[in-house]
N, C-alpha and C positions, 0 to 999 in steps of 0.2 A: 634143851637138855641141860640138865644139872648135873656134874658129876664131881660128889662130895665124898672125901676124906678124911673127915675132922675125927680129931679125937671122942665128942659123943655122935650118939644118935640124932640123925638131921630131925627134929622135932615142929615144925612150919609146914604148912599145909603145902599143898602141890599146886597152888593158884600163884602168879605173880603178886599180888595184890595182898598176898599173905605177908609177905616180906617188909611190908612197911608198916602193917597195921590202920591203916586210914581208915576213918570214922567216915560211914556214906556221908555223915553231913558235913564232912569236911569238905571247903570250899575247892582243894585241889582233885578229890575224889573220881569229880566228871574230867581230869583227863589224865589220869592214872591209866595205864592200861592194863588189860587185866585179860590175861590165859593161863591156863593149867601149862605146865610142863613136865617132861619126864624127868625121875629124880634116880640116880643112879647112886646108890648110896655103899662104898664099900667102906663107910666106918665096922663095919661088921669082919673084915680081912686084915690079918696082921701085913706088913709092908713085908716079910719073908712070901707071906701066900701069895701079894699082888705080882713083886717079883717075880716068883713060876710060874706064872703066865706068860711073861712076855718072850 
């Protein structure tokens, strides 16, 4: 699980593998590992809104 707050919009796919860019024929590629994960993104929430929640 990713749980991002950045100033923009998390823009990188939802694969691990995404994060680095690695070309298949890159010699490290075969042991890169590589899963989807969940992206929880509240760049979308001011820190006023995430505060009322807690």
């Amino acid at each position: 699980m990713v749980v991002y707050h950045g100033a923009e919009t998390w823009t990188v796919g939802e694969c691990f593998l995404d994060l680095f860019g690695l070309a298949a024929a890159d010699p490290l590629a075969a042991y890169q590992p590589d899963f989807r994960y969940h992206l929880c993104d509240l760049s979308r929430y001011s820190d006023d809104e995430l505060r009322g929640g807690v």
